[in-house]
Structures are given as structure tokens and as C-alpha cells.
C-alpha positions as CSV (number, residue, x, y, z in Angstrom):
1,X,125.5,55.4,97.5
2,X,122.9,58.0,98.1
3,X,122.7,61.2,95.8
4,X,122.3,64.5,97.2
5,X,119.9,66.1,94.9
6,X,119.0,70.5,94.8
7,X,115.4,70.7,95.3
8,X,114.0,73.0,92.7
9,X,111.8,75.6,94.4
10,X,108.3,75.9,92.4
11,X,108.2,78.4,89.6
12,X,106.7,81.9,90.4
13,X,103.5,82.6,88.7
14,X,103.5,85.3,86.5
15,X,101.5,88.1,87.9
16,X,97.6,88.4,86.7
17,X,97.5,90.7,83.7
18,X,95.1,93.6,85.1
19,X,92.6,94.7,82.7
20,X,92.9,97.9,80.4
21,X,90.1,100.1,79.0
22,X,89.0,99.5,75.2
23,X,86.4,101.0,74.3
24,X,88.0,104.3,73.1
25,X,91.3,103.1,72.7
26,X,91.2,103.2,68.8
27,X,90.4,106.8,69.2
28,X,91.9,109.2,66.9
29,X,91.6,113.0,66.3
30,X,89.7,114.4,63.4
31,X,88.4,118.0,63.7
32,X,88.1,121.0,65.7
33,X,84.6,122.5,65.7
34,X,84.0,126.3,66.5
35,X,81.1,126.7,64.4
36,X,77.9,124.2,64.6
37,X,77.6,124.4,60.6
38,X,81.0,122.7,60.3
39,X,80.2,119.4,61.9
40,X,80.6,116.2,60.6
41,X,78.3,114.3,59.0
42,X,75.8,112.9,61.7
43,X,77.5,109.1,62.1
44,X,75.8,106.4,64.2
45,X,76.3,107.3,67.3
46,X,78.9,109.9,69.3
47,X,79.2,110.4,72.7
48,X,79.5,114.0,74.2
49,X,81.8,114.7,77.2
50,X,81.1,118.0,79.0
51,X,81.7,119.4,82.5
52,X,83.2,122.4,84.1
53,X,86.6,123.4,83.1
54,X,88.7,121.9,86.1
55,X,86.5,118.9,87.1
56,X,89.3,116.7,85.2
57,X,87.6,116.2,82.1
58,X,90.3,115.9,79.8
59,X,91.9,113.6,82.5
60,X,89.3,111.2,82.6
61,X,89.4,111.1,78.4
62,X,92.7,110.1,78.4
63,X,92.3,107.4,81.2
64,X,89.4,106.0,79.4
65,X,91.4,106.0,76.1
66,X,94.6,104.3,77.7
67,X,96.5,107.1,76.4
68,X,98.3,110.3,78.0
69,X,97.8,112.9,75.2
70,X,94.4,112.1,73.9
71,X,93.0,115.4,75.3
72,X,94.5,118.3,76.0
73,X,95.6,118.2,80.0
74,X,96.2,122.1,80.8
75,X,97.1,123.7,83.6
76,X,94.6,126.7,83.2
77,X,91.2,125.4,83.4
78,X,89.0,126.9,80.6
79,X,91.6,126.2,77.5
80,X,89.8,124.2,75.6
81,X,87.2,126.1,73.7
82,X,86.2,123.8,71.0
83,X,84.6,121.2,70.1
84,X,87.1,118.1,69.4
85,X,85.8,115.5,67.8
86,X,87.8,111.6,67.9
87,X,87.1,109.2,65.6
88,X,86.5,105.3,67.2
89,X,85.8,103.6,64.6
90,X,82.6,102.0,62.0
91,X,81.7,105.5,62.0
92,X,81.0,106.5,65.7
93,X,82.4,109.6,67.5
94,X,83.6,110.7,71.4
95,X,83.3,114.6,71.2
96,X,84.8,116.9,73.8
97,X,82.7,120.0,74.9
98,X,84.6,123.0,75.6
99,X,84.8,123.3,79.7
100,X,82.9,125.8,81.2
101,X,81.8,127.7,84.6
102,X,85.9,129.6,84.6
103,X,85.3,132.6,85.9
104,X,88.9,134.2,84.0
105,X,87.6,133.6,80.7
106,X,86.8,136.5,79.2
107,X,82.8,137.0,78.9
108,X,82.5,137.9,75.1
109,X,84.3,134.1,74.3
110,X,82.5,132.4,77.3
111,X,79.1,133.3,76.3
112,X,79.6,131.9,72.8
113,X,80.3,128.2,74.2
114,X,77.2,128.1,76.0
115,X,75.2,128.8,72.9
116,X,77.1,126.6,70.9
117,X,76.7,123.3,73.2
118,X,72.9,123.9,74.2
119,X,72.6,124.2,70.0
120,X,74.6,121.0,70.2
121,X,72.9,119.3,72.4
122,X,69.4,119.4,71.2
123,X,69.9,119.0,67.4
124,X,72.4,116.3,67.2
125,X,70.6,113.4,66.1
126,X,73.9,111.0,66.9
127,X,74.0,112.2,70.0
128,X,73.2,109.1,71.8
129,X,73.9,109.9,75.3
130,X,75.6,113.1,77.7
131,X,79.2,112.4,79.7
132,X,78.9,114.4,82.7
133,X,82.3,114.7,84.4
134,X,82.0,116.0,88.3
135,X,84.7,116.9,90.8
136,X,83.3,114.3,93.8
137,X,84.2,116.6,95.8
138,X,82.3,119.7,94.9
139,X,79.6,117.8,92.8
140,X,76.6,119.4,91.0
141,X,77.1,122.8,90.7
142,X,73.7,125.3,89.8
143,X,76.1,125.3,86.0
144,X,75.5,121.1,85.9
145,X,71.8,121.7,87.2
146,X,71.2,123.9,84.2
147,X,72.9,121.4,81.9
148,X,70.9,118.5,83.1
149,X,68.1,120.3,82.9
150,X,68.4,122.0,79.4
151,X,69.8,118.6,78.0
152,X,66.2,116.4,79.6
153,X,64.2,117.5,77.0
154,X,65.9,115.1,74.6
155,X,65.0,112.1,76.4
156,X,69.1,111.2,76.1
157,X,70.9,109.7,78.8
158,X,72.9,111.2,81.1
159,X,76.1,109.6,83.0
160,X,78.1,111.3,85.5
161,X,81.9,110.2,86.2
162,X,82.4,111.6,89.9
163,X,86.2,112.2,88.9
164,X,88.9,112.7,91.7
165,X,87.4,110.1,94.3
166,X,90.6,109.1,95.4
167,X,91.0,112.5,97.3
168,X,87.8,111.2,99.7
169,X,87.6,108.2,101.7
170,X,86.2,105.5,100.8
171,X,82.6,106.3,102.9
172,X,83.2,110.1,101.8
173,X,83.2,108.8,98.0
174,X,80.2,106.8,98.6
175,X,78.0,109.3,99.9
176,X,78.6,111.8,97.7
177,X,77.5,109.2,94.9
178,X,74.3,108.4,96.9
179,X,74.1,112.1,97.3
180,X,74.1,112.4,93.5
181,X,71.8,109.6,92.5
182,X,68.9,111.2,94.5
183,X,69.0,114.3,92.5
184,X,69.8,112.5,89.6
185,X,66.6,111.0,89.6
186,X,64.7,113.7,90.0
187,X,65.9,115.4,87.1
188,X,65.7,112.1,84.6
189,X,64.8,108.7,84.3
190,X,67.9,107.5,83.0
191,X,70.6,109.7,84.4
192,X,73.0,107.6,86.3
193,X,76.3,108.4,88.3
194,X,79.9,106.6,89.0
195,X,82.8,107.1,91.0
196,X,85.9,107.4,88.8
197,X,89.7,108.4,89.4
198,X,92.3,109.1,86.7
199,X,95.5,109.0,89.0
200,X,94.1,105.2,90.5
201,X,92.9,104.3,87.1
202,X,89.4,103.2,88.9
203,X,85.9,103.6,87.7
204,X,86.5,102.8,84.1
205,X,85.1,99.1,83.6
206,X,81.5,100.6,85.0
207,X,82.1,103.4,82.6
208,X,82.7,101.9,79.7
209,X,79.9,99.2,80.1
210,X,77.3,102.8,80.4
211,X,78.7,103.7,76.8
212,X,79.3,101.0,74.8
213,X,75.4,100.1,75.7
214,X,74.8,103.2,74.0
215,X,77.2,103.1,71.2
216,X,75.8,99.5,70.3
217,X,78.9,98.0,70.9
218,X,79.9,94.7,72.5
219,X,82.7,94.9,74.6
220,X,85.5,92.3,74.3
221,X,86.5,90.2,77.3
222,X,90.1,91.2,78.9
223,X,92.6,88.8,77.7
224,X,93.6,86.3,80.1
225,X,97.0,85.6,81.3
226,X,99.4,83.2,79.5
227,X,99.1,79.6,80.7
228,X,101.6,78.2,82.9
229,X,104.7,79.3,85.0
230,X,107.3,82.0,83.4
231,X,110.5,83.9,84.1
232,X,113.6,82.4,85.6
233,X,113.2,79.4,87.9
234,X,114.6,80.3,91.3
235,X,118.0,78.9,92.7
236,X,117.9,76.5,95.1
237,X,118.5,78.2,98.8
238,X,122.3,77.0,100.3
239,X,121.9,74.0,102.4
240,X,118.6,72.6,101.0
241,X,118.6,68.9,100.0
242,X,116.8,66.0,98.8
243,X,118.1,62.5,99.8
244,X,117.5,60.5,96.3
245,X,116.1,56.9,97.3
246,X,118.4,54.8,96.3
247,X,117.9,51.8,93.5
């Protein structure tokens, strides 16, 4: 006699594990800088992020960390008016410039952040390289030409995240970078540009592979996903049947 046997539908695959940045994931608060006599001991290499005070600065940190709270996310451009300083590890640093370029903060504290990151700037020896975050929408300002242009005389290189790209289209974003790169290059040599957005999480992996090159660090291959099938198998649908040969 025949037996009616379920057929077993074939297991769902789990879905691909979608890579996560890790560059500045181990990153960890240490100080708060007003004063350029109170910085830490020069390391072996830090990484300065700067840009004006509502380009999403702080917003991009905290994407690039894989962490919500890393930097401080305010409301009122202009807040931060330190320099923070986050520890990642065999004695390398991310610091994060104060914003600037808001017209409501008061002249007699604005004035003293511009002196203290062009001091910054040029006598950092660990400095190895400027973070230059850019609303894509409104990029270079004549504030982010003066930076560029006081920060070339250090021969350091010069990356611009092009934050908030998701609010163009996708020809939009592009030619604003393309825009960008051309005057990039004819400030320095080695001053390069990216599309980035915090909200879709895009931009990182080209973003991280710029600093890690100049952190001297070799970045780690995502994992890949577990082998084979997992979850629950699925339940055979009503009514479908395999006739068993008989023997």
C-alpha cells in the first residue's frame, strides 16, 4: 500500500549579516580639552573631526562608532565647545573639534575656538589626517575654504564626509561630490571627498578604509554568516503530497 508522505518545504536561509563599522567601535571617552596646554600626551596617531556646527558632525561620529551616544547629538547647533578626545585603542585618538560658523554663539566664546583649533592643527604632531564633515547640500562654505586652506600647510590629509546625502537624489548626491573633488584639488594633493548618511547608515565602509590607512591600522574582514539553514523549518502547506514509491 502506498504512503502518503508531507513534503518538507526547503529551510529559509538566514538572512546575510550586513556589515557594521569597526574601526572606532572600541572608542571610549577620555578628556575634555579647553585649553591647548592640557592635551594628552602626543600618541601615534589621532584623527581630528571638524565642521560647522549643524553639518551633522556628531551624527556621523556616532554612526561610524556603531553607537548612539558617542558624541553629543544637540538640538542647538554650536554646543559643543571643546575639544573631546576618545580613546581607540594601542594608543591612538578620534578628537572632536568644537563646531563652528553659529551665528548665536556669543562672539567673545566663538572667537576663542577658532584660535584654539588653527593652534591645534598646526602643532599636533599626531595629527595624522583632518575629518571634514559637510552638509551635501550646502557644501564648502568660505568658513571650510579657510579651514582647508589654513590646515594645507601641514602637508596632512584632508577627507570630507558629504553627510545628509540621503536628502538629494541619487544624481543630486553625485554632483555635488564631483562638484567638491574639483576644488578639492585645487586646494591639496591629498584632500579627498565621500558621500555619507547617518539616518541610511551609508558611506561608512569608504570612510573607514581613508582612516584606518592613516591610523596604520588593518581593518578586519566583516564576519560572515553562519553556515547552513536556521530557524524553524516551515509546515508543509494543506493538501501537498508525496506518493512514497512503494517496496
Amino acid at each position: 500500500m502506498d504512503t502518503l508522505l508531507p513534503i518538507r518545504g526547503p529551510h529559509r536561509p538566514a538572512p546575510p549579516l550586513m556589515p557594521q563599522p569597526t574601526l572606532f567601535r572600541r572608542a571610549s571617552f577620555v578628556t575634555s580639552v579647553r585649553e591647548l596646554h592640557t592635551l594628552p600626551p602626543e600618541g601615534l596617531g589621532e584623527i581630528a573631526f571638524a565642521g560647522r556646527s549643524n553639518a551633522g558632525k556628531s551624527s556621523a561620529l556616532n554612526t561610524l562608532a556603531d553607537h548612539r551616544k558617542l558624541a553629543f547629538v544637540s538640538k542647538t547647533p554650536g554646543r559643543t565647545q571643546l575639544l573631546n578626545y576618545f580613546d581607540l585603542g594601542d594608543n591612538r585618538y578620534l578628537v572632536d573639534l568644537p563646531g563652528y560658523g553659529y551665528a548665536k554663539v556669543p562672539d567673545a566664546i566663538r572667537a576663542p575656538w577658532g584660535k584654539t583649533i588653527g593652534e591645534y592643527l598646526h602643532i599636533r604632531q599626531s595629527l595624522v589626517g583632518l575629518a571634514l564633515i559637510m552638509d551635501a547640500r550646502h557644501p564648502i562654505s568660505d568658513l571650510d575654504r579657510e579651514l582647508l586652506a589654513w590646515f594645507q600647510p601641514t602637508y596632512k590629509p584632508v577627507h570630507v564626509l558629504l553627510t545628509k546625502s540621503d536628502k538629494l537624489t541619487r544624481d543630486e548626491a553625485q554632483r555635488a561630490l564631483m562638484t567638491l573633488r574639483r576644488e578639492l584639488e585645487q586646494i591639496g594633493p591629498n584632500y579627498s571627498a565621500s558621500l555619507f548618511s547617518s539616518l541610511k547608515k551609508t558611506g561608512w565602509e569608504e570612510a573607514e578604509k581613508v582612516f584606518a590607512k592613516w591610523l596604520g591600522i588593518e581593518l578586519k574582514p566583516a564576519a560572515a554568516p553562519p553556515p547552513g539553514p536556521v530557524g524553524k523549518k516551515p509546515r508543509p502547506r494543506h493538501g501537498s503530497w508525496n506518493k512514497k514509491a512503494p517496496g
